[in-house]
C-alpha positions as CSV (number, residue, x, y, z in Angstrom):
1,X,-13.9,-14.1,-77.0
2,X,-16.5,-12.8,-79.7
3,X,-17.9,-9.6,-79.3
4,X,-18.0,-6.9,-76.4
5,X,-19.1,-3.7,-75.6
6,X,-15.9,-1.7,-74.9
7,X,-17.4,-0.2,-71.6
8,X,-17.5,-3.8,-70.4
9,X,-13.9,-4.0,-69.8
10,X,-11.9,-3.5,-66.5
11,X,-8.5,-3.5,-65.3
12,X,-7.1,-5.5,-62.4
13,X,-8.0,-2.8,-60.3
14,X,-11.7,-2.2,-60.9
15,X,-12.3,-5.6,-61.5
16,X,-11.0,-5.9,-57.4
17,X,-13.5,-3.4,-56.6
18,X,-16.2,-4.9,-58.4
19,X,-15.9,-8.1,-56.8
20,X,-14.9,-6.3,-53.6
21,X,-11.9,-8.8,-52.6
22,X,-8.4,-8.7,-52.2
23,X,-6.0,-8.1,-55.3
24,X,-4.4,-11.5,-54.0
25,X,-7.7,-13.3,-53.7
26,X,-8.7,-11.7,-57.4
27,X,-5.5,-13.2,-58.6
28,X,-6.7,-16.7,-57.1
29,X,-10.0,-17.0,-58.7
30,X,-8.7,-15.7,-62.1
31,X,-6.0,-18.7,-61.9
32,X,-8.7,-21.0,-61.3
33,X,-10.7,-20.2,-64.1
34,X,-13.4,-18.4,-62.5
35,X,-12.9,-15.9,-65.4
36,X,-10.9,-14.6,-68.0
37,X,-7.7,-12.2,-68.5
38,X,-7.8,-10.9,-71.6
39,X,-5.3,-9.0,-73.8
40,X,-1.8,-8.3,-72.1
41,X,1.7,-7.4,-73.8
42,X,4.1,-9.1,-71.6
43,X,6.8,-7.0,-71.0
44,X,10.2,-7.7,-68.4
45,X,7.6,-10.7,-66.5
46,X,5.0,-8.1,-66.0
47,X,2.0,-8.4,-68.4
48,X,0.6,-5.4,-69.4
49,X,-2.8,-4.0,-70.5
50,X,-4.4,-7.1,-68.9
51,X,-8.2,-6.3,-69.1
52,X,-11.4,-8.7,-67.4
53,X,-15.3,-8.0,-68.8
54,X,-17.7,-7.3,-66.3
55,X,-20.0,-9.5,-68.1
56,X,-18.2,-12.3,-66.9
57,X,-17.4,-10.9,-63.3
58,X,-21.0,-10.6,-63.2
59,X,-21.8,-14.1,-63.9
60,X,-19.4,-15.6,-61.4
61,X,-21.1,-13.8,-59.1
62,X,-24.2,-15.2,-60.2
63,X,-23.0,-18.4,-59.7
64,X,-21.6,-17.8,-56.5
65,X,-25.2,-16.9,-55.1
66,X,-26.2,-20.1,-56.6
67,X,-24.0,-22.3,-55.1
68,X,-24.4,-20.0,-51.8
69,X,-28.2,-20.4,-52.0
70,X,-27.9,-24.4,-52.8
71,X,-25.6,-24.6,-49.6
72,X,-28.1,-22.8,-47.4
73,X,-31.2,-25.2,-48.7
74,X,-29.1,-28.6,-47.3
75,X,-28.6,-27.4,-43.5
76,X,-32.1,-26.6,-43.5
């Protein structure tokens, strides 16, 4: 992971409204790699302290735009 700036992490919950999409859809890109979970103390199945950085959020949604832009430029 390297280095971060501690004001860079999110939990689940902010990391939803940063991306503004559903908590299931979240879930879904995070299981596809989109971006990382870090930390976590898994405790009873539920993993706990679970944090994402916005750095990373950020740069999904960079590529998003990309790829959003690039399918724009072929129906042209």
């Amino acid at each position: 992971m390297g280095f971060y700036d501690v004001g860079d992490r999110l939990a689940w919950w902010q990391a939803v409204r940063f991306l503004n999409v559903s908590k299931s859809a979240f879930y879904r890109l995070a299981a596809r790699g989109e971006f990382k979970a870090y930390g976590g103390v898994p405790c009873g199945g539920v993993v706990h302290g679970r944090f994402y950085l916005k750095s990373e959020l950020e740069a999904y949604l960079r590529r998003k735009a990309k790829a959003e832009r690039g399918k724009g430029a072929d129906r042209g």
